[in-house]
N, C-alpha and C positions, 0 to 999 in steps of 0.2 A: 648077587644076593648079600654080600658082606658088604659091608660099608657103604651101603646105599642108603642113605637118610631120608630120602621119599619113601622109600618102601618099611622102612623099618615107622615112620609117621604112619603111612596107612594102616599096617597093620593093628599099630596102639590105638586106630582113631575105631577098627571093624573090620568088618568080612572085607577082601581085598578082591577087586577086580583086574587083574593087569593087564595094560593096555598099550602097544606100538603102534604106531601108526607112521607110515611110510610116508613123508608128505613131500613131494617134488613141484610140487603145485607152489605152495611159498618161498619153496627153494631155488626158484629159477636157477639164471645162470650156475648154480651154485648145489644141484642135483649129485651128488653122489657119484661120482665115476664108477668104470668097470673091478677096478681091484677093489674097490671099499666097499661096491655091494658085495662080490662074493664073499667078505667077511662077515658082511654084515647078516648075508645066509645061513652059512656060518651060526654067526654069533646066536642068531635069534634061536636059531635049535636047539645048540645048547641051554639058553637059559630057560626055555619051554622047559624041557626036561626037568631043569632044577625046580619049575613052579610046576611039576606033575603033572604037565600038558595042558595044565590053564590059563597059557597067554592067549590074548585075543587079540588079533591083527586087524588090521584096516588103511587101508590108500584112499589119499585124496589130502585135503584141506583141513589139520588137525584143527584150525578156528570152527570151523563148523562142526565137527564130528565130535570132539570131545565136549563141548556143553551138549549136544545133543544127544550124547551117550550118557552124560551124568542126567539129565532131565527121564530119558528113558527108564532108567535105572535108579530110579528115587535115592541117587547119592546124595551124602549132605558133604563130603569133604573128596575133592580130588589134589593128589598132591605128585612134583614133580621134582626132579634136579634139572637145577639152571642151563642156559646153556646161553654161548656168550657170542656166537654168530649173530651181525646186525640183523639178517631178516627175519632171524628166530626170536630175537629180543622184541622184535615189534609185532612178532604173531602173539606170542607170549602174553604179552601185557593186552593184546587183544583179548584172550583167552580170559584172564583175569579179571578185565574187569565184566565183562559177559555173565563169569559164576557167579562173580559177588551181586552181581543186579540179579540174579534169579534165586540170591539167598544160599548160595551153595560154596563152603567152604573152602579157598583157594593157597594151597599153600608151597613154595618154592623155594628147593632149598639147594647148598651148596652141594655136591655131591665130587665133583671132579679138578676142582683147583686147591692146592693150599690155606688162598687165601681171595679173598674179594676184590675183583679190580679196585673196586672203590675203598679199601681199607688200608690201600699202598699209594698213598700219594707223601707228596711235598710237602713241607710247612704251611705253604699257599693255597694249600689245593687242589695243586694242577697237578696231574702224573708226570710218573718219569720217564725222559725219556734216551734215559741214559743206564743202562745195564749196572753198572758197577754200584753206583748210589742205592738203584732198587735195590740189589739184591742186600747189601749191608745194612740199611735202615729197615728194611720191610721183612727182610727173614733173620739175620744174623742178631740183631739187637732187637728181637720182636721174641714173647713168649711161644714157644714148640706151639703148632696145631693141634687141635682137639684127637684123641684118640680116636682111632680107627672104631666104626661099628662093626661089633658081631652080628651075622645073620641071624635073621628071626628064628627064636624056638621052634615056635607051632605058629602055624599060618591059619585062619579060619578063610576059605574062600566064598566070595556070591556065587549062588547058583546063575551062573550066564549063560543055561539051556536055552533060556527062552529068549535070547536077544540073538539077532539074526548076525552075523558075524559077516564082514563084504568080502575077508580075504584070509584064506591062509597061506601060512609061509611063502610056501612051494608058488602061490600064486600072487608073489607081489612084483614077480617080474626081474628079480636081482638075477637069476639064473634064464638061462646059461649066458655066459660072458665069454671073451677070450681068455680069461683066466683061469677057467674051472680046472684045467689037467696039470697045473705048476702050483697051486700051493700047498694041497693037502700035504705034503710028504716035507717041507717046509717049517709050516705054521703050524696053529694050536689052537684056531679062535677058541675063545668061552673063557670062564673065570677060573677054571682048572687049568688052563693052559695060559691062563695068565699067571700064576699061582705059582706053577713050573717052574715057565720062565724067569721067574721074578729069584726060585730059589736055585735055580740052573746058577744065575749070573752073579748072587753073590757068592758060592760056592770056588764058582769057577773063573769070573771076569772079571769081579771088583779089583782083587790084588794086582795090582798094574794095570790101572785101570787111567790114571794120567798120562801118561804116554801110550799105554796100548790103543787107544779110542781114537788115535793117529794112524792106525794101519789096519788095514782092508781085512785083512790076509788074517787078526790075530785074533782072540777067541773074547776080545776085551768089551763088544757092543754086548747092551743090556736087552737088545730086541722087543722092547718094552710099550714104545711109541704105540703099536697099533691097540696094545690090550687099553692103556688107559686114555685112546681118544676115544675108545667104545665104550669106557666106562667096565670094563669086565675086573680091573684092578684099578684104587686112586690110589694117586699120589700120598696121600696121608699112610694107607700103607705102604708103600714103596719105600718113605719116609724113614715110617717107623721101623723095618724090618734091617736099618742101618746102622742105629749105634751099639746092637748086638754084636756086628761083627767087629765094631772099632776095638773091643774089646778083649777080640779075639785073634785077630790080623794086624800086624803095624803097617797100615795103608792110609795114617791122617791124611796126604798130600789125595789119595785114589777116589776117599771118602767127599771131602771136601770137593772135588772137581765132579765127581757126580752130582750131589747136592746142587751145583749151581746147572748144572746141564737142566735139574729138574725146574730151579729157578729162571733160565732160559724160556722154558715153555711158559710159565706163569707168565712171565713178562711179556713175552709174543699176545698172548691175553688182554693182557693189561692193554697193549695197545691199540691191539681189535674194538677193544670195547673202546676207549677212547678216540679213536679214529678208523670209524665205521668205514671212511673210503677205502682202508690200507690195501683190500684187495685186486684196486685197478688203477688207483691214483697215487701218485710219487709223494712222499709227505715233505719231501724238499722239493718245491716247486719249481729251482730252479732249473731239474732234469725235462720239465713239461718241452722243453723247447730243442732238448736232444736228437742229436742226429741218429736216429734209430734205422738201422736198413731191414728193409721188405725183401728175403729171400726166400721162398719156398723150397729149393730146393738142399739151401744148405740147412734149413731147419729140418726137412726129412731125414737129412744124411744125422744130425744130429740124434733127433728122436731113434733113426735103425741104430745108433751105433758101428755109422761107416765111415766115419768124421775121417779116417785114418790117423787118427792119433788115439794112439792104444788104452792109456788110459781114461782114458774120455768114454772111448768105447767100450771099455769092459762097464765101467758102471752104468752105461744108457742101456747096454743088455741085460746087468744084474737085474735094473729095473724091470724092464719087460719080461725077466724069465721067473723072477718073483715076487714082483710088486714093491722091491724095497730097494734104497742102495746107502750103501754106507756112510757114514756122514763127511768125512772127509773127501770122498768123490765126488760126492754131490756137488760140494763148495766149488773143485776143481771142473766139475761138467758144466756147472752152471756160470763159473767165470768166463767159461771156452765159450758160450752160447752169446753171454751178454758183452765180453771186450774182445775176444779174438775176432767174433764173428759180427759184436755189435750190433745181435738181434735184440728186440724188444723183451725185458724179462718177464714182461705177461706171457711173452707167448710161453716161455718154460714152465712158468705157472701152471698153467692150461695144461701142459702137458703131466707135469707133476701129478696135478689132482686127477686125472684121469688114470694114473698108472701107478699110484701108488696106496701101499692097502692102509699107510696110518696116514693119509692126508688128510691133514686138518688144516681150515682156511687160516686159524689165526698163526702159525707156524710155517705155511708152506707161505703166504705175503709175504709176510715179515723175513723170511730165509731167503728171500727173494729179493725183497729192497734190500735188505743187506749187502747181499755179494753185490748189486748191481750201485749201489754205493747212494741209496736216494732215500734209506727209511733210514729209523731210529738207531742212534749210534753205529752205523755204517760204516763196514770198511771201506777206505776212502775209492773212490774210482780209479787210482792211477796205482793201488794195489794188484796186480795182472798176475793170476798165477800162473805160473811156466808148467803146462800137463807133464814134459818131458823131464824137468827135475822135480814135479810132485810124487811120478811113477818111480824112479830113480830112487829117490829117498824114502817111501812107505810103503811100496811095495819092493823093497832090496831083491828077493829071491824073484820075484816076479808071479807068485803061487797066484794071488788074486789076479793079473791081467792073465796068464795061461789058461787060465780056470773060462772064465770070459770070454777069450779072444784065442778060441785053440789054433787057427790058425796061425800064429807067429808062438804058438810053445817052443817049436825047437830052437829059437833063435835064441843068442847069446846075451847073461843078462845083459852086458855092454848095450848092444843094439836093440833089446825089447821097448825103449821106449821111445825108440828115435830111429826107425825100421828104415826108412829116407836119407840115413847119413850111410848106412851098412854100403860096406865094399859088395858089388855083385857076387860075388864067393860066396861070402857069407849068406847072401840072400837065398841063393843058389842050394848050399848048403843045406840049409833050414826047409826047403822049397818053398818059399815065397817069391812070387813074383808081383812085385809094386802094379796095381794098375790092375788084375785080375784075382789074386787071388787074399788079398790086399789091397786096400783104396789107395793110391797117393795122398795126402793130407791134403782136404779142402782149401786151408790157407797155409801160410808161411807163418811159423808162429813170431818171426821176429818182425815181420815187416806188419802183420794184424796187429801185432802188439800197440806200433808208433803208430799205426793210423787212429785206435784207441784212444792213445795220448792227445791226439794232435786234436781229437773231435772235443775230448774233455777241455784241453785252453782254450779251445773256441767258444765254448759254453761259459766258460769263466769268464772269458774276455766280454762276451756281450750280457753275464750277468754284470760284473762288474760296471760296462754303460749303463746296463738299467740303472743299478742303486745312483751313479752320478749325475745322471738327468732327473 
């Protein structure tokens, strides 16, 4: 309700009809997975509530339903915030020009970024595509974002008795998921629990928040991600609710490293919209020819978090047991997936957006060529993080992999993340037995590593032919 710029337009323009509409229809490949509907269950209840039970829902083909719900309802203005996913921008502008041809007011506004892809470019033109440039030209040397909006006063509603309604909530199908009995107790959805959250983590995360946002285990993550890809908190206040504290906390270095985390997402944006393929095609073309292996089985082992390698596996269960995993495991789970195992980073994609509740396409691509070393400023391919010294170093006491992985609690930190080197004794000890009650590690991490390498010189080496012929 706060800082929504569609809604706060409708209201100033009349009576306010509000309107979701589920559309999986133009969403193809790209439908919502199981953890983002039940938030999105969730979410919609709450905000019914804050609009005093007069949201009105509907499934199917937003192209079709919504001019034909303004035509119904002798609207003269329907208004939205943007949204930067390719096949929502070309339903979109379908939409658009549809109302303007039938004379009915169409108006689209920013609601959830910063700043406009298209307001962040280059001298030239062209976007960036290079993090550090963006973020100093386009946020740091650029004037603060418009003030946050307050929610509307007083709302005058249309009376929508007499238009037949095709779905409520309960019936759009988000429910029941495999999700339903692990998040409540967790999560927060809605604007109140984004609101919380937002004052939980300055409160209590921000202050070491540069180096805490390196360990699992510490209380330093903003948990932020899922509220403002639903739109239930923007980033404007996120923003805004920061240089209060600067003035209150000496955390310039905590302050500043947040700020660009939030400029991370912008940019992930920036790129989607610039390069509409980023969610299946390598924007370095020279990966199209990569030796990518087709395993099913060690992609399962993957997905359960039975990889036997402990940290790996605690964050592929965090995932599964709460739709989220902490950002620094991810990087480590998803390097394990793409160079130990040298599986295809679509497939982790895939996997990602199905299991997690703030998946968003322009963030989870883009986190994806990243680690896999083929999008926009990219860490290089021959970057291979070692799971066993990432657990080692950010999880010291090991509270996050025990938490996870209760099966190797009792074992010593020495051995928690390297359970495969442990003297029989100690395994013994601990009662772990490798092979039952404990996977043996799928691969060898030193020898996955040089096959990694060795596939990457090959790739060079026959890019390198190409550019020469």
């Amino acid at each position: 309700m706060s800082d929504n710029p569609a809604l706060s337009a409708a209201v100033a323009a009349g009576r306010l009809l509000p309107i979701y509409i589920l559309d999986d229809k133009n969403a193809g490949n790209y439908r919502m997975g199981g953890a983002s509907r039940w938030w999105l269950h969730h979410s919609l209840n709450a905000l019914n509530s804050s609009l005093g039970g007069k949201l009105r829902v509907y499934c199917g083909d937003a192209a079709e339903i919504l001019p034909k719900l303004a035509q119904e309802t002798g609207a003269r203005t329907v208004t939205w915030n943007r949204c930067y996913e390719p096949w929502r921008v070309q339903r979109d502008k379908k939409i658009l020009a549809e109302l303007k041809q039938s004379g009915i007011e169409a108006i689209s506004m920013n609601g959830s970024l910063l700043r406009e892809p298209w307001d962040v470019r280059k001298a030239d033109g062209t976007p960036y595509r290079v993090f550090t440039p963006y973020f100093r030209k386009g946020y740091l040397e650029r004037p603060v974002p418009e003030k946050p909006l307050s929610s509307p006063e007083k709302i005058m509603f249309f009376d929508g008795d007499t238009i037949e309604s095709t779905a409520a909530i309960s019936d759009l199908g988000l429910l029941p998921s495999n999700w339903d009995l692990k998040k409540p107790t967790v999560w927060k959805p809605g604007e109140k629990g984004a609101q919380d959250r937002l004052h939980h983590f300055l409160d209590n995360g921000l202050e070491g928040y540069n180096k805490g946002r390196n360990y699992p285990a510490a209380e330093n993550c903003s948990y932020l991600s899922p509220h403002l890809h639903f739109g239930e908190i923007s980033p404007r206040q996120v923003s805004y609710a920061l240089p209060f504290r600067e003035q209150s906390v000496q955390c310039e270095e905590d302050l500043r490293q947040f700020r660009m985390e939030l400029v991370w997402r912008e940019f992930s944006h920036s790129l989607l919209y610039f390069s509409p393929e980023l969610p299946h095609k390598n924007l370095q073309e020279k990966f199209d020819s990569f030796s990518w292996r087709k395993d099913p089985a060690d992609l399962q082992a993957w997905q359960k978090g039975q990889t036997g390698i402990p940290i790996v596996d605690a964050g592929m269960r965090e995932l599964w047991q709460t739709g989220f995993m902490h950002n620094r495991v991810r990087m480590v789970a998803a390097s394990f997936l793409v160079k130990n195992l040298m599986i295809d980073w679509r497939e982790g994609a895939r996997w990602f957006w199905d299991c997690l509740i703030d998946a968003d396409l322009a963030n989870n691509s883009a986190s994806w060529q990243w680690v896999a070393g083929c999008g926009a400023d990219a860490a290089p391919f021959f970057r291979i993080f070692n799971p066993a010294t990432q657990g080692t170093r950010f999880d010291p006491q090991g509270d996050y992999t025990r938490k996870y992985v209760p099966e190797l609690a009792a074992l010593p930190d020495k051995w928690l993340f390297n359970p495969w080197d442990a003297p029989q004794t100690v395994l013994k000890e601990a009662n772990v037995t490798l092979g039952e009650t404990y996977p043996h590690p799928i691969v060898d991490l030193k020898i996955s590593r040089q096959r990694a390498l060795d596939a990457y010189a090959a790739l060079k080496s026959a890019d390198r032919a190409t550019e020469t012929s």
